[in-house]
Structures are given as C-alpha cells and as structure tokens.
C-alpha positions as CSV (number, residue, x, y, z in Angstrom):
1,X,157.9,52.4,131.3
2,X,155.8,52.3,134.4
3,X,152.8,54.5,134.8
4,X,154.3,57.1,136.8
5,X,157.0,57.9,133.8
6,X,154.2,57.5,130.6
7,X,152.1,60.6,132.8
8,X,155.5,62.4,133.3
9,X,156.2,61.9,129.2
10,X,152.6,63.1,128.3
11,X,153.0,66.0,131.0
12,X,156.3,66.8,129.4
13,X,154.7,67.0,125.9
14,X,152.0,69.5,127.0
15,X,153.8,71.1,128.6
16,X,156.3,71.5,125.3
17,X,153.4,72.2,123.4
18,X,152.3,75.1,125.4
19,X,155.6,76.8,125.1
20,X,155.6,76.7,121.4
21,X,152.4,78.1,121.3
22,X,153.5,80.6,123.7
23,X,156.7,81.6,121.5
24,X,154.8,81.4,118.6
25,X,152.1,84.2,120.2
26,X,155.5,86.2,120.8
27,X,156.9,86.1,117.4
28,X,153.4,87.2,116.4
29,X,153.2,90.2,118.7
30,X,156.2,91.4,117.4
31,X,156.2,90.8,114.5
32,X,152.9,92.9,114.1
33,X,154.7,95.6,116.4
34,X,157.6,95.9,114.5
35,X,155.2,96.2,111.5
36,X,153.4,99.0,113.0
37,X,156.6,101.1,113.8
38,X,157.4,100.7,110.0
39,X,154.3,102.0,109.2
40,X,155.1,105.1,111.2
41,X,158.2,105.6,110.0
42,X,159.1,103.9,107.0
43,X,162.5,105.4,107.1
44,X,163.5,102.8,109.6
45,X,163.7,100.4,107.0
46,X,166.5,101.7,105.5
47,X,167.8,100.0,108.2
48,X,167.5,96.4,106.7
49,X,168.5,97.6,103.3
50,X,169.5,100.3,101.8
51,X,166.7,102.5,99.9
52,X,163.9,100.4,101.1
53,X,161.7,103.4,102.3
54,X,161.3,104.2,98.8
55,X,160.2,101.2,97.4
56,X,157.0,100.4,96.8
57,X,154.7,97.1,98.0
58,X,155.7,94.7,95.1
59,X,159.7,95.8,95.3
60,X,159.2,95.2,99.5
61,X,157.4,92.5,99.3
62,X,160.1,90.9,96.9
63,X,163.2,92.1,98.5
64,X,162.0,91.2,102.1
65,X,161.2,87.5,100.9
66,X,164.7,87.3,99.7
67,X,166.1,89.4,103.0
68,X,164.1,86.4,105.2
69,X,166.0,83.7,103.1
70,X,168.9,84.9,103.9
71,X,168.4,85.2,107.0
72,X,167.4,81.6,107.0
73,X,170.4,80.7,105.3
74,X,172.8,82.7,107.9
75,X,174.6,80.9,110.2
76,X,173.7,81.5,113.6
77,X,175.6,81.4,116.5
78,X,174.6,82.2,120.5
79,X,170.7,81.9,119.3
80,X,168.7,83.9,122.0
81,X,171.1,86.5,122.3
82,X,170.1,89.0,119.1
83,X,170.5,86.6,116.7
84,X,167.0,86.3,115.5
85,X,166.0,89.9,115.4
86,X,167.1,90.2,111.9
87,X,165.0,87.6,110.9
88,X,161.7,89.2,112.8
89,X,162.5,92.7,111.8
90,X,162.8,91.3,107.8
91,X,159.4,89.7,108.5
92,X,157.5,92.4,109.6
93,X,158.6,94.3,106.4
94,X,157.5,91.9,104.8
95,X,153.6,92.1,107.0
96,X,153.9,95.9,105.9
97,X,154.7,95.0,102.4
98,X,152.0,92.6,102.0
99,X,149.9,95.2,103.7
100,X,150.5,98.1,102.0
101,X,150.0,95.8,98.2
102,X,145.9,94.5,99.7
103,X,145.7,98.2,100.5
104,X,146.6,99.5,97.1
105,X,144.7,96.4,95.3
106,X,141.5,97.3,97.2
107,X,141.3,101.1,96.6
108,X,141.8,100.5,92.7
109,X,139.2,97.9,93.0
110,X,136.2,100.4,92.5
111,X,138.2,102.3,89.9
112,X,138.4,98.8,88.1
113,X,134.8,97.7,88.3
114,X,134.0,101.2,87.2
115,X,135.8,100.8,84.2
116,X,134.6,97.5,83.4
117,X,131.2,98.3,83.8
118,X,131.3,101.7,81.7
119,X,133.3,99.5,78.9
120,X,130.5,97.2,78.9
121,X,127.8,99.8,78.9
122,X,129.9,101.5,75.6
123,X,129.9,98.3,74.0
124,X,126.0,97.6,74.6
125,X,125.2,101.3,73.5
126,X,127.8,100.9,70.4
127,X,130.0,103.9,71.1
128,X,133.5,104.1,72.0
C-alpha cells in the first residue's frame, strides 16, 4: 500500500471509531430516557410483559435480564427499522430495576446500622 491509501485506512478507522462512540452515546441517551418515562409511569411496562408494574426491584431486575437475552437470542431481520427497540426498551427496565434495588438498599442502610449498633450496645450492657 502506498502512503496515500495507509492515511485513507487510518482515516477510515477514526472515522469508524467515532461512529461507534457516537451510537454508543445514543443507545445511552435512550436508554436513560426510556428509563425515566418508566419511572413516571411504571404502568408502561406492562408493555414488555405482562404484570411487570407490580413487581418489585429484584423480580425486574431478574425478568428484564432474561427479557434482554431473549432479545439477544431473537432473530432479527431489517435491523434499523424497529428491530432493536425491544432490546433498548428491556434495557432501560432493567436501569430502573437496578435503580429502584440501590434506592431501596440505601434507605434501609441506616435502619441496618442502627440495629447493629443498638445490638452491640445490648450485648456490651448485658440486656436483651
């Protein structure tokens, strides 16, 4: 390859790279969007299944990792045309799930440490 065609190649590669980092960004964005309109109304994602409003973190979390896999698994034809949206709305119940279990671990995290630390100050007294 002559000079000309090795810059062309390397221009070609960044220029690659810079669209996936681009689509990536997008899938990010809307994924995060998609997330947010759950959160609003969580009815919505009876949509994807059946009775998923009502579930709680851990039961989201575990039924939109196995909705993603199947969506993985599907195959796809005319990609680009709607194809994918199953996929991104499964993952951004799976951001809200995810979301919604940190949120619930870190308000009982007081209660917890409280409880602890009023065990250990029964024990150190000798009452129960």
């Amino acid at each position: 390859m002559n000079e000309a065609g090795t810059e062309r190649a390397r221009d070609m590669e960044t220029a690659g790279h810079a669209f996936g980092t681009a689509a990536q960004r997008a899938v990010c964005r809307t994924v995060k969007a998609q997330a947010r309109a759950y959160a609003l109304r969580p009815q919505a994602l009876d949509l994807l299944h059946p009775g998923l409003s009502a579930a709680g973190p851990d039961s989201l979390v575990a039924l939109c990792e196995y909705l993603v896999e199947r969506e993985r698994c599907s195959p796809r034809r005319w990609f680009g045309f709607g194809g994918e949206v199953g996929l991104l709305n499964a993952r951004a119940a799976l951001l809200l799930g995810r979301t919604e279990r940190l949120r619930l671990a870190r308000r009982q995290e007081p209660r917890i440490r409280a409880g602890v630390c009023r065990a250990s100050q029964a024990n150190e007294t000798g009452t129960t």
